[in-house]
C-alpha positions in Angstrom: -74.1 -41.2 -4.2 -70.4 -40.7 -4.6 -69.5 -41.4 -7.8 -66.2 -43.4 -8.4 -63.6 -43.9 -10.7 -61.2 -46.9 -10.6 -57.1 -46.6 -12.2 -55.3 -49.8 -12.1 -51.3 -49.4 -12.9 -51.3 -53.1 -13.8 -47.7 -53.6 -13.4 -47.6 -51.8 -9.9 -50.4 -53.8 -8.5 -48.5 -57.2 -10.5 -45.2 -56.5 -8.4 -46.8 -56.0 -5.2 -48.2 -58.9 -5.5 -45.4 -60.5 -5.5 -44.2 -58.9 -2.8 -47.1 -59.8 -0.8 -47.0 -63.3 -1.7 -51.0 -63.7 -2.8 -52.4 -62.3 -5.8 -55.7 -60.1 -6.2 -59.2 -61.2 -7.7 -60.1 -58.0 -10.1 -63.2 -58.5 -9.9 -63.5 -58.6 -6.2 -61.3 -55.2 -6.6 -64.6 -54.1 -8.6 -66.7 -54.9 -6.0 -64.7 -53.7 -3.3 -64.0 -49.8 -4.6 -67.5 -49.8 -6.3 -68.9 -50.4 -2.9 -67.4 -46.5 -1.7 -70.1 -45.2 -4.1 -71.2 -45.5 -7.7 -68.5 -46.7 -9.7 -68.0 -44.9 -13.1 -65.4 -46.2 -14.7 -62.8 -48.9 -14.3 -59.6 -48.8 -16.1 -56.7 -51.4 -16.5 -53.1 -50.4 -17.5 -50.8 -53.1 -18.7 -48.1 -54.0 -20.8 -48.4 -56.5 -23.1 -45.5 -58.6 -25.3 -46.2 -58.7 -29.5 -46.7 -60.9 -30.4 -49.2 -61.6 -27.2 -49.7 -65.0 -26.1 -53.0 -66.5 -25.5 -52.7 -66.3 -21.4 -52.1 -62.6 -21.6 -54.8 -62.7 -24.5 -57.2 -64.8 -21.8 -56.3 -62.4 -18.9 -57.3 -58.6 -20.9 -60.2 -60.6 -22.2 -61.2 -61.2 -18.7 -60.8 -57.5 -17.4 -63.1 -56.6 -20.4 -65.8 -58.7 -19.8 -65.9 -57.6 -15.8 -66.0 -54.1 -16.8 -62.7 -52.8 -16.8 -61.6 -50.2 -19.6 -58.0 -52.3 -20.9 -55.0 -49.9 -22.0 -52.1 -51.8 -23.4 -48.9 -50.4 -24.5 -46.8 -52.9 -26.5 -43.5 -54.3 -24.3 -40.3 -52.8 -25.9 -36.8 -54.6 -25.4 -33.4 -52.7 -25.0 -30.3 -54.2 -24.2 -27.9 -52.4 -22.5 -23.6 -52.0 -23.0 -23.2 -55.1 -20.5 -25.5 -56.9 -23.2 -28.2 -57.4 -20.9 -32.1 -57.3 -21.9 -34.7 -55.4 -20.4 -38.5 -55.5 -21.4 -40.6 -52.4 -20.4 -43.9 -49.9 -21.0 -44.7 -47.1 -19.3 -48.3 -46.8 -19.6 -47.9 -43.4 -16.9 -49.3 -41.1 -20.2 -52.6 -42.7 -20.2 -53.6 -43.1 -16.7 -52.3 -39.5 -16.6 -55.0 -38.4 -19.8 -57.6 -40.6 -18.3 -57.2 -39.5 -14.9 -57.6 -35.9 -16.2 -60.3 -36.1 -19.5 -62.7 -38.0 -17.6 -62.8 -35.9 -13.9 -66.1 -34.7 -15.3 -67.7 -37.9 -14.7 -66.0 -39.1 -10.9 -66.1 -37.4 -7.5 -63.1 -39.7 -6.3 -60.5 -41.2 -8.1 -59.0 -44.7 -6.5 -55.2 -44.8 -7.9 -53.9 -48.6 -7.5 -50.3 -47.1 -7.6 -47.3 -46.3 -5.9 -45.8 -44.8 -8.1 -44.3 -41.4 -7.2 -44.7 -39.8 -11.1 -48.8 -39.4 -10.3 -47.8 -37.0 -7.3 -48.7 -34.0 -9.3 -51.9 -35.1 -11.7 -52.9 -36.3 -7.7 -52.3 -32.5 -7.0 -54.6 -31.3 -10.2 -57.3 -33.4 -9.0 -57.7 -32.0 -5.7 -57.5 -28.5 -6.6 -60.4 -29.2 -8.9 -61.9 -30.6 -6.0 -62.0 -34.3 -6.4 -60.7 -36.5 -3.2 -57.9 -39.2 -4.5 -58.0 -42.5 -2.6 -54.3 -44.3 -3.4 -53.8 -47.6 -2.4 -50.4 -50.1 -2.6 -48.4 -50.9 -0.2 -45.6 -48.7 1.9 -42.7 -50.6 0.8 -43.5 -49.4 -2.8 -45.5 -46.4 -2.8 -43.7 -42.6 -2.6 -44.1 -40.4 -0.2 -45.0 -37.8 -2.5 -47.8 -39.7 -4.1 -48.8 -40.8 -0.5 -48.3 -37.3 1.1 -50.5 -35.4 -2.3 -53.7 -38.1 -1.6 -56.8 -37.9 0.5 -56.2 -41.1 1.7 -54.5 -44.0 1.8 -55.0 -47.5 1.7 -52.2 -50.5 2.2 -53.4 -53.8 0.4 -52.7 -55.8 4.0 -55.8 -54.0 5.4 -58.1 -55.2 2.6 -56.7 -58.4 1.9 -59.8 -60.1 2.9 -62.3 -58.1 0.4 -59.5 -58.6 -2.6 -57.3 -61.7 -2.5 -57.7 -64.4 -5.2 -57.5 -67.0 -2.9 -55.7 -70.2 -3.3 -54.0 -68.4 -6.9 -50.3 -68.5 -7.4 -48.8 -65.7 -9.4 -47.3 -67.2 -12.7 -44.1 -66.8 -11.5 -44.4 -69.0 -8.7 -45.5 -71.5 -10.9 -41.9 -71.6 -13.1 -40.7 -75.3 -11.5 -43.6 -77.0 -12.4 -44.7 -78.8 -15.7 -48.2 -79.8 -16.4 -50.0 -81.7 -13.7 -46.4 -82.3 -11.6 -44.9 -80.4 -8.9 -40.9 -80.3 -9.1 -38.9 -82.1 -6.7 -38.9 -81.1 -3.1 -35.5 -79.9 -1.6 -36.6 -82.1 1.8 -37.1 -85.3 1.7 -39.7 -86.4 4.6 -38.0 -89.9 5.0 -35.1 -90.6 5.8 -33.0 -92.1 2.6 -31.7 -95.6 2.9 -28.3 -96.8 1.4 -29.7 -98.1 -1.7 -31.9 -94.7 -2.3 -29.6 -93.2 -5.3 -31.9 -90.1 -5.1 
C-alpha cells in the first residue's frame, strides 16, 4: 500500500473556504486522502491569537483528537504608516521541515496549499522520488506550485467527500447574536402605513 502523508496550510484551506462559500469537515478530509493509501501522518498548520480563546482552543483540540499533528505559530500584529493593523503567521518554515524530515516515512505527500512559496520543497520531493498531490482551488493556487506537482486536485471536484455540510464559516456568522438571526434587508410583506419598521 501507498503510504500517505497529509500537510494542511490551515489558513490557505480557511480562505478558500470562504471563497467557496461551504466550509470542510477535517475529518472527512482524513478519510478522504487516507483512502489513496495508508495514511502516515496528518499535520495541521495554523495561526493562533495569545491569548487564545476557547473556540480556537476547542477547534486544535479537535484536530488532535482526530489525528492530526497541530503546528501553531502565535498571531503577530503590525500596524503600518497609514496606522492600519494587520494580524499574521507564516507557518511556511514548518510545513517546509516537516515536509522534508519526515519523507522517510510517505511515498506521496498531499499539500492542501496554493501557495506558490512550496514550489521548490514540491521540486525536492520529486527528485527524491516521492509523487506530490496539491489540492486548492485555481483562483488561489500558483502556477508554479501547480506546474512542480504530480497532480492536482480543485476542492469543487471533491466537495462531496469533504464539505461540512450545513456549517457556516465564523465569519458568516458576524450579524447574529445568540439564538437570533439579524434583520432581513427584504421584507416578505408588504409594510402598511402604520408599520414604523
Amino acid at each position: 500500500m501507498e503510504r500517505i502523508a497529509l500537510f494542511i496550510d490551515g489558513a490557505n484551506v480557511y480562505a478558500a473556504a470562504k471563497r467557496l462559500g461551504w466550509n470542510f469537515d477535517h475529518r472527512k478530509i482524513l478519510e478522504h486522502f487516507g483512502g489513496y493509501g495508508t495514511l502516515h501522518n496528518a499535520f495541521y498548520y495554523t495561526a493562533v491569537p495569545l491569548p487564545m480563546d476557547d473556540k480556537q482552543k476547542r477547534f486544535i483540540d479537535a484536530l488532535t483528537y482526530m489525528g492530526y499533528t497541530v503546528r501553531t505559530r502565535p498571531l503577530r500584529e503590525s500596524t503600518d504608516e497609514h496606522g492600519d493593523t494587520q494580524r499574521r503567521a507564516s507557518l511556511d518554515i514548518e510545513i517546509v521541515t516537516d515536509l522534508l524530515t519526515t519523507d522517510a516515512r510517505y511515498d506521496t505527500a498531499v499539500l492542501l496549499t496554493g501557495d506558490g512559496d512550496f514550489e521548490r520543497p514540491v521540486e525536492v520531493l520529486r527528485a527524491r522520488g516521492k509523487r506530490v498531490i496539491v489540492a486548492s482551488i485555481p483562483e488561489m493556487t500558483s502556477y508554479e506550485l501547480r506546474n512542480a506537482a504530480d497532480q492536482y486536485i480543485d476542492f469543487k471536484d471533491i466537495r462531496e467527500y469533504v464539505e461540512r455540510p450545513g456549517y457556516r464559516l465564523p465569519s458568516e456568522q458576524r450579524g447574529e447574536t445568540r439564538g437570533e438571526s439579524t434583520r432581513p434587508y427584504y421584507v416578505t410583506a408588504p409594510l402598511s402605513d402604520a408599520d414604523d419598521r
